[in-house]
C-alpha positions in Angstrom: 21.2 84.9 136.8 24.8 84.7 136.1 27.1 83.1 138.8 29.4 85.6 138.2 27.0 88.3 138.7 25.4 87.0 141.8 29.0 87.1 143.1 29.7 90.9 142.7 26.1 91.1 143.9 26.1 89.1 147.2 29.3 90.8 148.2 27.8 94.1 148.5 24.6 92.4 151.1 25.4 94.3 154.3 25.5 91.4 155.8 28.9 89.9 154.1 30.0 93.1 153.5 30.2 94.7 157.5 31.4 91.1 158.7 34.3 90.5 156.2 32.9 87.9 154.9 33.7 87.9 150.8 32.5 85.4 148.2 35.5 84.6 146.0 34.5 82.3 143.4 30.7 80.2 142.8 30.3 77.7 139.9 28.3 78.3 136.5 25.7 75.8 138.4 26.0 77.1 142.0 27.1 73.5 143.5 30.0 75.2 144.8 30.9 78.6 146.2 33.9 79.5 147.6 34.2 82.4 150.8 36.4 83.7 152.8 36.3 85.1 155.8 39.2 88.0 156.3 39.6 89.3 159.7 38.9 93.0 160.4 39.2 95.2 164.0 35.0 94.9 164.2 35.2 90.7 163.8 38.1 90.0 166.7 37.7 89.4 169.9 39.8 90.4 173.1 42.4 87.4 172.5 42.5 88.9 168.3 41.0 85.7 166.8 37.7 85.8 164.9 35.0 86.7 166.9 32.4 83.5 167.6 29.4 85.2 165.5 31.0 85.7 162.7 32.2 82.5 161.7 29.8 79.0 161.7 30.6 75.6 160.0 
């Protein structure tokens, strides 16, 4: 499958797509992907910073 496909695809998984989470760029050989995480109202905590199950390292 195309990267570039797979991109437009995995950003509609509920997952990534109810948490903010949005996959901006992945290359031809899928070595490296790029995502970032935008905080919304439903991924912030009381002290509006990201919430601590939405983000991991």
């Amino acid at each position: 499958m195309k990267a570039s496909l797979f991109r437009h695809g995995i950003n509609l998984w509920p997952p990534f797509l109810f948490s903010g989470i949005h996959v901006t760029a992945i290359d031809d050989d899928y070595r490296r992907v790029r995502v970032e995480l935008r905080q919304r109202l439903w991924n912030m905590n009381y002290v509006r910073t990201h919430f601590g199950g939405s983000c991991s390292r």
